[in-house]
C-alpha positions in Angstrom: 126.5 88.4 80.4 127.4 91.5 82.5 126.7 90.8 86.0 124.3 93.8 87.4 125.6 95.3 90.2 122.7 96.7 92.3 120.5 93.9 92.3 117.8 95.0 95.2 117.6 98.7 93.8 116.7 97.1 90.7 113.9 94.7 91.9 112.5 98.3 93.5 112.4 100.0 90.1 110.6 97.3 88.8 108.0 97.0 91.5 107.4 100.6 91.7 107.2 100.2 87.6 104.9 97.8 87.7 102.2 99.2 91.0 99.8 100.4 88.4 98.6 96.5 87.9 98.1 95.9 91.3 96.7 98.8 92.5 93.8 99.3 89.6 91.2 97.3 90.7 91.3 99.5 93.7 91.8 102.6 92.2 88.8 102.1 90.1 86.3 102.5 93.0 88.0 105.2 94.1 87.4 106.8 90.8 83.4 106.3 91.5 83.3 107.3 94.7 85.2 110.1 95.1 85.3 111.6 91.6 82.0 111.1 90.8 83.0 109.0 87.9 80.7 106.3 86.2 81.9 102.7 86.2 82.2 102.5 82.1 84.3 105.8 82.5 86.8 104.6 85.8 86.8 101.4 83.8 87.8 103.4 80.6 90.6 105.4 82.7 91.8 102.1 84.0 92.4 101.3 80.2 94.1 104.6 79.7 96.4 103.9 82.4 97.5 100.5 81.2 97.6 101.2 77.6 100.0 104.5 78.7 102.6 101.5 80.6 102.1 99.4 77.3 102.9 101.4 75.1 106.3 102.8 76.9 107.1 99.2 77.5 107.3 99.0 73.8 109.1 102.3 73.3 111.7 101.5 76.3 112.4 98.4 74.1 113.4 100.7 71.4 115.1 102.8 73.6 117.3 100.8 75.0 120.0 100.5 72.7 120.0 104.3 72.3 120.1 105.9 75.6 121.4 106.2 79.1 119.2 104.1 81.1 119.7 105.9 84.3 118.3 109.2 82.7 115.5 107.1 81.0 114.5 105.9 84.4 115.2 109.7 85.8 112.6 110.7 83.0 109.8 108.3 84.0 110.3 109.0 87.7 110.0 112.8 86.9 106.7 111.8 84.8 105.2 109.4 87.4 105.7 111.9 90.1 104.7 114.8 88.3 101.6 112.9 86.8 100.1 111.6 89.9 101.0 115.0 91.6 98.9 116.6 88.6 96.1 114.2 89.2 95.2 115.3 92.7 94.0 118.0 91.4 92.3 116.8 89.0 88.1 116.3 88.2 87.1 116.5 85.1 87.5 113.5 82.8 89.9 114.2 79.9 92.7 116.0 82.1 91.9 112.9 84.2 92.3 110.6 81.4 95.5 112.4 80.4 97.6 112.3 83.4 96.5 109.1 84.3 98.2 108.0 80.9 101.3 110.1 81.6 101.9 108.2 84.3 100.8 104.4 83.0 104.1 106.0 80.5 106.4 106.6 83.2 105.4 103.3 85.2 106.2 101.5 81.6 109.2 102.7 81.3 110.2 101.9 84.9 109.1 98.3 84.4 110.6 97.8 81.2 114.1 99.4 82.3 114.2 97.0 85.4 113.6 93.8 83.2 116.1 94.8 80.7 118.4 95.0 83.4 117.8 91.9 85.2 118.5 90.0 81.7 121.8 91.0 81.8 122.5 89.4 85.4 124.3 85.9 85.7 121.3 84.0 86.8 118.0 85.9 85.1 115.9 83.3 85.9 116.5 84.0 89.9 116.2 87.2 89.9 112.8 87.2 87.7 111.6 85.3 90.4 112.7 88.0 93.3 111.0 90.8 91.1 108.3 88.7 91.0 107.8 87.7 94.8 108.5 91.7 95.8 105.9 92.6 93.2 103.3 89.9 94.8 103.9 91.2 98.5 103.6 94.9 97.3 100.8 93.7 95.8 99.4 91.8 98.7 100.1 95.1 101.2 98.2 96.8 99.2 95.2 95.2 98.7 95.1 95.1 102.7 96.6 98.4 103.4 95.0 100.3 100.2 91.2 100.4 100.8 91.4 101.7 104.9 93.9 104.6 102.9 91.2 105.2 100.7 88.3 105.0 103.1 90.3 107.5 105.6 92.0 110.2 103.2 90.4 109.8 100.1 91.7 109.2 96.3 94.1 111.6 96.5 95.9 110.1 99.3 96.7 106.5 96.3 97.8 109.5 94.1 100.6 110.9 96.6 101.7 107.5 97.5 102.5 106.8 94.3 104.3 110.0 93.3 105.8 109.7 96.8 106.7 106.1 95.8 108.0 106.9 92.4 110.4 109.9 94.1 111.9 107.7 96.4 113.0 105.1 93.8 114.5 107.8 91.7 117.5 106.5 93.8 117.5 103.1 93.4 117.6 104.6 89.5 120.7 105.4 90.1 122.4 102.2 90.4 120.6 100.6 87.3 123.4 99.9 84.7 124.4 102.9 82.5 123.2 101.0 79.5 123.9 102.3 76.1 124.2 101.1 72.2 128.4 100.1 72.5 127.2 97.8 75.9 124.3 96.4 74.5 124.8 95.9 70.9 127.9 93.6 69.5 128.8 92.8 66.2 129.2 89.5 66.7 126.8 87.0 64.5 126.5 84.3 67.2 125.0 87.0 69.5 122.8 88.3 66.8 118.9 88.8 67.7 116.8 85.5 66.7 113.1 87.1 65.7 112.1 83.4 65.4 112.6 82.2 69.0 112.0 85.5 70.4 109.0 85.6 68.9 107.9 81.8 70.2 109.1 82.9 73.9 106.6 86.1 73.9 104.0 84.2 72.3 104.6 81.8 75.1 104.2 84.6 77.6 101.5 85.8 75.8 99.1 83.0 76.0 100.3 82.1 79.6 99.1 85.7 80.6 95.9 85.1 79.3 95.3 81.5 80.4 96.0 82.8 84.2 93.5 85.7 83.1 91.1 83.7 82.0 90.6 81.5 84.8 91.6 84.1 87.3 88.3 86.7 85.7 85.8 84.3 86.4 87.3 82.1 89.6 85.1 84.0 91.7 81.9 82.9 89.7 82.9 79.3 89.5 83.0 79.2 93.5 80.2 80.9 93.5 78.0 78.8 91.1 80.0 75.9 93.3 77.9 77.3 96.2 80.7 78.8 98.2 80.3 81.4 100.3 82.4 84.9 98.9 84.0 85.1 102.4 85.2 81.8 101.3 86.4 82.6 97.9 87.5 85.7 99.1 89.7 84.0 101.6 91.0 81.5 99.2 92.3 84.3 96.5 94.0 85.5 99.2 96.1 82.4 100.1 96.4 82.0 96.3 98.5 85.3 96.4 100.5 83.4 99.4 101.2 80.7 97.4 101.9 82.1 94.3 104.5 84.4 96.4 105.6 80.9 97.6 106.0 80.1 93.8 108.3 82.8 93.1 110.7 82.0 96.3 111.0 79.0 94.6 112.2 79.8 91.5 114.4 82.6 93.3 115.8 80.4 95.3 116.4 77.5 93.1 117.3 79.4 89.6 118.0 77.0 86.5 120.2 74.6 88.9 117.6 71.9 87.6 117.9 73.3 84.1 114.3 74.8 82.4 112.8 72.1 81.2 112.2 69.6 84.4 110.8 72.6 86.6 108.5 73.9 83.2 107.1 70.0 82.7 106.4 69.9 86.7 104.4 73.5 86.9 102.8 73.0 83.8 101.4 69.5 84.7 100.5 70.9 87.9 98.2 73.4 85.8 96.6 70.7 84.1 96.0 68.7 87.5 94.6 71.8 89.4 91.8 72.8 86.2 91.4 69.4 86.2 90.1 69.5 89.9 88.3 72.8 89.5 85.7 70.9 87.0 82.4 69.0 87.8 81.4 69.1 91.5 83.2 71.3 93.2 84.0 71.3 97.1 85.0 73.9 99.3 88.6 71.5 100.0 88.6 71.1 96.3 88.4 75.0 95.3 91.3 76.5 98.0 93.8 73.3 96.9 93.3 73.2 93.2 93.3 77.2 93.2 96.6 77.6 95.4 98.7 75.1 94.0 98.2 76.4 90.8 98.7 79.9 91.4 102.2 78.5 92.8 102.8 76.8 89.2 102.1 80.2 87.8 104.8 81.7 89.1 107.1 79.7 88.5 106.1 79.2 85.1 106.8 83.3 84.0 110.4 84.1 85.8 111.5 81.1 83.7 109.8 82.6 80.7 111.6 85.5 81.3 114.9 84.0 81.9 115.3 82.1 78.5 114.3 85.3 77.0 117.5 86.5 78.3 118.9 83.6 76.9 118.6 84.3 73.6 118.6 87.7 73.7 122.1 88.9 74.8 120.6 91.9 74.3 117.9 92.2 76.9 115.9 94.3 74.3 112.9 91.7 74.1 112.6 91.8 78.1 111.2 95.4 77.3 108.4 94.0 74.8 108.0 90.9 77.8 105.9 93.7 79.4 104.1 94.8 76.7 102.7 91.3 75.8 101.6 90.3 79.5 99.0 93.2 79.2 98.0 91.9 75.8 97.4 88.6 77.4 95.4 89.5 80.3 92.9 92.0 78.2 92.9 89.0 76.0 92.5 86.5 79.0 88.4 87.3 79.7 87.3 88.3 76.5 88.6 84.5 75.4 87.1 83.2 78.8 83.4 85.2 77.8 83.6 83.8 74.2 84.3 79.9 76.4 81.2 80.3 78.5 79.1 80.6 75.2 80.5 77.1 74.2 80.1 75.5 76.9 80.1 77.2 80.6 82.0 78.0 82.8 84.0 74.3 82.5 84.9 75.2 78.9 86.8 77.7 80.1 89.1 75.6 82.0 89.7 73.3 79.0 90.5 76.5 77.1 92.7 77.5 80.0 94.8 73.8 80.1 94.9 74.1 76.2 96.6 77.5 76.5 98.9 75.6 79.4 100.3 73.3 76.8 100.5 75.2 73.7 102.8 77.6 76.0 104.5 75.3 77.0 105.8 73.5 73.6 106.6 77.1 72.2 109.6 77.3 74.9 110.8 73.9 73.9 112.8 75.3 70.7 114.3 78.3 72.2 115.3 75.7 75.4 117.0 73.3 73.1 118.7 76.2 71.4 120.2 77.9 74.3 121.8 74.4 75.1 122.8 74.0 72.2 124.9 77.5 72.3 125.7 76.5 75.7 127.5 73.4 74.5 129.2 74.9 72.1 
């Protein structure tokens, strides 16, 4: 693999690509209160925006092997910023609803580039896990910093932080890899796409996405039902983000040294030992350990995801679609969690969760023993 020179401007364009799933929540009671919007309708626009990065996730995957990336990336800087800059101005719901989607497209793009790029480095699976821990601390400053924002300069103010965000990474664009169909096509057979385990390693992330979702949705009602107090639960998400940060350090710092498999068995059994704790009576100690040690084994369970992905993809064009089927996991993550409580609560929805742990799990196993295999050979 071509080793990416540029690392840490990368890592930028892929935060930056990826702020519009942090920030949403936030955004969305913004929309009420200083637009005048309904819920269902900043819920709706919340949609818009994520099905906008979706769906250029996809197209960047396409792309790829077609383009320059730098310009790419130039073109969904240029429609971030000018999107957001568009949406300040903004009131009325289906110009809304239209910028908002221009930018989700430019954000997409951004986010797909930067994990394209990163497959093509010598150790993926480290540097998934530095995207990953900047995107958690971007995501943590702005839980804390975004609200007092709000509160003292209004909606607009998120809006020319982000275009304001997007123009300043326009230069770390510059440094991503040229990219093109001679670099990242080759005609040899051995390094020829496999749709099989491609396929098994985003169904993997597919189901992982929406197992975290899952749980994640209705964590707040299981503490609550617990009898916890919501400054309790509330403190307790937060030192989940602290140790899922934690999680992604890890894996950053450790790589594949240990090989894929060990570290994969070890998160994913941590999983099932953390839902495990979350069911039946349920203590304050209980709720804070079970929920933090497995938002560590999260995050290390997706940069290695991402990293055999890489591996059998020479290409780096499936890293694009990576993005795409994260958001199809966590839109599918409650609606399956809902569909649980029916059945049987809100403990059903932790079996369904550890269930999804597994069968993740065994879908990497192929695609692990397969890239050994090449390996060896």
């Amino acid at each position: 693999m071509r080793v990416l020179k540029g690392l840490v401007p990368t890592i930028l364009v892929g935060v930056v690509g990826n702020s519009v799933i942090y920030l949403i929540p936030l955004l969305v009671g913004g929309m009420v209160a200083d637009r005048g919007f309904t819920e269902q309708q900043a819920g709706l626009l919340a949609s818009i925006d994520l099905g906008g990065y979706a769906l250029a996730t996809a197209l960047t995957a396409w792309l790829v092997g077609r383009v320059n990336w730098r310009r790419l990336a130039y073109f969904g800087v240029a429609l971030m910023v000018a999107a957001n800059v568009v949406t300040t101005g903004l009131h009325a719901f289906d110009a809304f609803a239209a910028a908002r989607f221009a930018s989700g497209l430019g954000c997409g793009v951004l986010a797909g580039l930067a994990s394209v790029s990163l497959s093509q480095t010598e150790n993926p699976e480290r540097n998934f896990g530095l995207l990953l821990a900047a995107a958690l601390l971007f995501g943590t400053t702005g839980l804390w910093g975004l609200p007092v924002l709000l509160s003292q300069y209004g909606l607009n103010s998120a809006y020319w932080m982000l275009a304001g965000l997007a123009l300043a990474v326009a230069f770390a664009a510059a440094r991503l890899p040229q990219g093109n169909v001679a670099a990242t096509s080759t005609g040899n057979s051995e390094h020829r796409l496999s749709w099989l385990l491609v396929g098994m390693v985003l169904l993997s992330v597919t189901l992982f996405w929406a197992e975290q979702n899952a749980v994640y949705a209705y964590i707040e009602r299981i503490g609550n039902a617990a009898g916890l107090q919501p400054t309790f639960i509330g403190f307790s998400l937060g030192m989940a983000n602290l140790t899922g940060f934690a999680g992604a350090a890890l894996v950053a710092w450790l790589g594949s040294r240990f090989g894929r498999v060990l570290p994969l068995v070890i998160a994913t059994c941590l999983q099932l030992g953390c839902l495990s704790l979350l069911q039946g009576e349920l203590s304050s100690f209980r709720f804070i350990v079970g929920l933090g040690a497995m938002s560590l084994a999260w995050n290390v369970v997706n940069p290695f995801q991402l990293g055999i992905l890489a591996g059998i993809d020479v290409s780096g064009k499936s890293l694009a679609l990576a993005a795409t089927v994260t958001g199809i996991g966590l839109a599918l993550g409650p609606a399956a969690g809902s569909m649980a409580i029916a059945f049987g609560g809100y403990g059903a929805i932790l079996w369904l969760a550890a269930g999804l742990a597994v069968v993740s799990f065994a879908l990497l196993l192929l695609p692990i023993r397969r890239m050994q295999a090449a390996c060896s050979g």
